[in-house]
N, C-alpha and C positions, 0 to 999 in steps of 0.2 A: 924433258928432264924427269928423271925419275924421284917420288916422293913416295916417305912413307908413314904409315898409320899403325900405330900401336895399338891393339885389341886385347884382351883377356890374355888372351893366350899365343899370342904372335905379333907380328907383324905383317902388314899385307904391304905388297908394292904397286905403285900406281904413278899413271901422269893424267895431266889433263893437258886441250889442247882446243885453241877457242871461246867463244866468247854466244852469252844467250841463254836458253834454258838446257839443263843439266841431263846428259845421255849418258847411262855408264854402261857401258859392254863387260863383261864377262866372258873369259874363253871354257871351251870344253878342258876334261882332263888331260891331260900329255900335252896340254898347248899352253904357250905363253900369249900374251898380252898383244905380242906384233901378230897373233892369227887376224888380229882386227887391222892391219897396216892399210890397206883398199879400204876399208868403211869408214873410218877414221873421217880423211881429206871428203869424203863424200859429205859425211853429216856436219864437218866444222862448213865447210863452203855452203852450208844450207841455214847457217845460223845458229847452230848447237855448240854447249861446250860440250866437250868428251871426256871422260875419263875412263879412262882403260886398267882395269888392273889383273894383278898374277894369282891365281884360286893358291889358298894356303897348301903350304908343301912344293908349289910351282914356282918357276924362274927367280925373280928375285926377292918374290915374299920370304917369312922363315919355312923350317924344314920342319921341326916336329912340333906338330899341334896333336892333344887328346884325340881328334876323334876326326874324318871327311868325310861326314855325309851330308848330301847337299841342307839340310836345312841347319848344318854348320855355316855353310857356306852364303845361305841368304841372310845370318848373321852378320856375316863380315861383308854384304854386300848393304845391308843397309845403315852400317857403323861408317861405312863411306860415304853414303847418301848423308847422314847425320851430320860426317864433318867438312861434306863439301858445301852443303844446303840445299836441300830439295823443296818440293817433290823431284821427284828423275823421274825418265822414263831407263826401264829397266828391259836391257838387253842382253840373254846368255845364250850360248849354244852348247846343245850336246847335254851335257852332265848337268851342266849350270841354266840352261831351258829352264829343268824343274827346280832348282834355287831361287829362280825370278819368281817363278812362282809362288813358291811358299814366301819369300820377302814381299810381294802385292796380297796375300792373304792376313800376312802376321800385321805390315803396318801399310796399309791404303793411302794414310794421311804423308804418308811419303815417294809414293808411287802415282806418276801421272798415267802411265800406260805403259803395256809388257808388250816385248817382244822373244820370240821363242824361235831360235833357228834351229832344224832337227835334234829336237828336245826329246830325249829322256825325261817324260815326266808322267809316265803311267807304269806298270810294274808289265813285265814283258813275260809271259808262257811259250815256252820251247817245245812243248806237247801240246798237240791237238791244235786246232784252227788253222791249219797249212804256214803253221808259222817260217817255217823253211821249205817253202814251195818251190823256191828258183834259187839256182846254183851263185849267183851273185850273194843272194844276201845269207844262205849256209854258208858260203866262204867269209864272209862280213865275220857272221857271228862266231866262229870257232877264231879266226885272228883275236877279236875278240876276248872269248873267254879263256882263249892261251895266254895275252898277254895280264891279264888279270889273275891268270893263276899260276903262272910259270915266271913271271918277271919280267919278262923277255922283252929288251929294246927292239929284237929285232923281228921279232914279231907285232911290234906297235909301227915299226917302220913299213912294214907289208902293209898291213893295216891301213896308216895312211896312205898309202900309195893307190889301194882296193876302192877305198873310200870318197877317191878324189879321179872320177873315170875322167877319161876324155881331156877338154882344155884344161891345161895349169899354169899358175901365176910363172911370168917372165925368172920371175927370182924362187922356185920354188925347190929348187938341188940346194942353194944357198940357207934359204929360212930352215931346208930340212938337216941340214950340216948343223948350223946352230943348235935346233933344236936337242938332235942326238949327243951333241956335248954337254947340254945343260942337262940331260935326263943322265946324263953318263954317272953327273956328281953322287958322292954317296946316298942313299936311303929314298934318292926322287922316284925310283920304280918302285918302289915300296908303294909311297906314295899313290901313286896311279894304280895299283894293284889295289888300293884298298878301296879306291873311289869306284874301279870298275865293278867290286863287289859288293858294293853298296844297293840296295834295289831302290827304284825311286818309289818307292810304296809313301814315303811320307810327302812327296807332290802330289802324288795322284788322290792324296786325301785332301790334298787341299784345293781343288779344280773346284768344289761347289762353291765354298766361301770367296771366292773370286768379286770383288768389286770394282777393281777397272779393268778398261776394255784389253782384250790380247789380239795379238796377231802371231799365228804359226807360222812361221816359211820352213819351207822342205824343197830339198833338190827333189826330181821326178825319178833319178839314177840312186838315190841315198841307198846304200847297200845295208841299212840296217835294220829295215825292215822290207817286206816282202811288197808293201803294199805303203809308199810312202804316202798318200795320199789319204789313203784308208785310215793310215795310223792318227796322222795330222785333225780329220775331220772326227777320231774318237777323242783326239783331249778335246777340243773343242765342245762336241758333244757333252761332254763330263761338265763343263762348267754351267752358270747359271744361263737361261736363253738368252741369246742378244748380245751376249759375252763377247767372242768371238770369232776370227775374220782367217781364212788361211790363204796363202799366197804361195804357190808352184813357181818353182826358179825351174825351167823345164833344160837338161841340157845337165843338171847341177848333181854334184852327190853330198856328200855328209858337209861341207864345206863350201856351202855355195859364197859366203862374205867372201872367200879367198878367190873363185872362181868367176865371179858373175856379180861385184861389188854395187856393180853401176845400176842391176838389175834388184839387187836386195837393197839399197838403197832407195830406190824409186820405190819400193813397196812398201819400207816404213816410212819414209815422208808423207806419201801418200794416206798410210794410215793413221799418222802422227795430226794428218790435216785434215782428214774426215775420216773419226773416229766409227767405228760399228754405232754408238747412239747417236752419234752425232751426225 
């Protein structure tokens, strides 16, 4: 059932589901809250509550908030922590990666342990470093930077389609029909336009001050970078030693929770149960 939380400047929409200590997933930009539908049933039957919510400007939170950049967004993730009761561990993908992170830098004493699924949380150079070496992930990035700067639903729906190679969830024409309706309603592409041009320069400043443990997951296929593994082991890098842990969904692209749940599941339990210090 859906609940919601008044902030400063909106309202976020959320549910919970389960019973135990507190997991709040976060979805990427252009996704609603059911991107987490597969991980969900996995972490409640493992003893976790969940709470899933919608990034502001997204499905059923409100539409216009001041400003979308993720450490807007790790505001309104740990105003949720606040009024559900934490610590959480904090789960975002995509956009919202580097939101968990900056919400486990800004309040620690609310964050038991981050998880990062192909997180945007370092600032990305398109010159030099063979950033676009392989035709997969230049097709990635120009979907991408079209729909960021053109509006364009249906260039996010390419996009997702690019982004999600090989096996797709049984219900995946359906969650995509939804989706396109919810982003249809007025000013949502707006929206997602401004979050795609947002750079994650304020996560990547925050990787040193990091005091609890992280886990990266990355599909091996993620088309958004060239080098998903490369990229995964330089946040990690950036943080303080002994930080964190990265785990390869092999098979997976930008969306491994939707694809390979059973497999991203087993790798945060796993890491939720023997932490990197632990």
């Amino acid at each position: 059932m859906t609940e919601f939380l008044k902030v400063e400047d909106g309202q976020l929409a959320y549910d919970v589901t389960g019973e135990g200590p507190l997991v709040v997933l976060t979805p990427g930009m252009g996704n609603g809250r059911r991107a987490f539908r597969f991980l969900v049933p996995e972490l409640v039957a493992a003893g976790f509550r969940v709470a899933t919510t919608d990034l502001r400007g997204h499905g059923e939170s409100s539409r216009d908030w001041p400003s979308y950049t993720r450490t807007d967004v790790a505001g309104d993730i740990l105003a949720l922590v606040r009024h559900l009761g934490g610590p959480a561990i904090l789960v975002g993908h995509s956009f919202a990666g580097g939101a968990v992170t900056i919400a486990a830098a800004q309040a620690p004493e609310l964050v038991s342990s981050v998880v990062e699924i192909g997180p945007f949380t370092r600032a990305q150079k398109i010159d030099g470093g063979g950033l676009l070496r392989n035709a997969r992930h230049r097709k990635g990035v120009m979907l991408l930077l079209g729909t960021a700067l053109l509006r364009s639903l249906g260039l996010w729906k390419k996009y997702l389609d690019h982004a999600m190679p090989g096996v797709k969830p049984a219900d995946h024409a359906e969650y995509i029909a939804a989706l396109e309706a919810d982003l249809r309603r007025p000013g949502r592409m707006a929206v997602v336009s401004k979050m795609g041009q947002s750079a994650p320069t304020d996560a990547g400043a925050r990787l040193p001050d990091l005091t609890r443990d992280v886990l990266v997951v990355m599909g091996t296929l993620d088309p958004d970078w060239a080098d998903p593994r490369a990229e995964a082991e330089g946040i990690v890098a950036a943080m303080p030693a002994g930080r964190g842990r990265v785990a390869m969904i092999e098979g997976a692209g930008h969306y491994p929770h939707a694809q390979f749940p059973a497999q991203v599941a087993a790798a945060v339990l796993s890491f939720v149960k023997e932490p990197v210090r632990g």
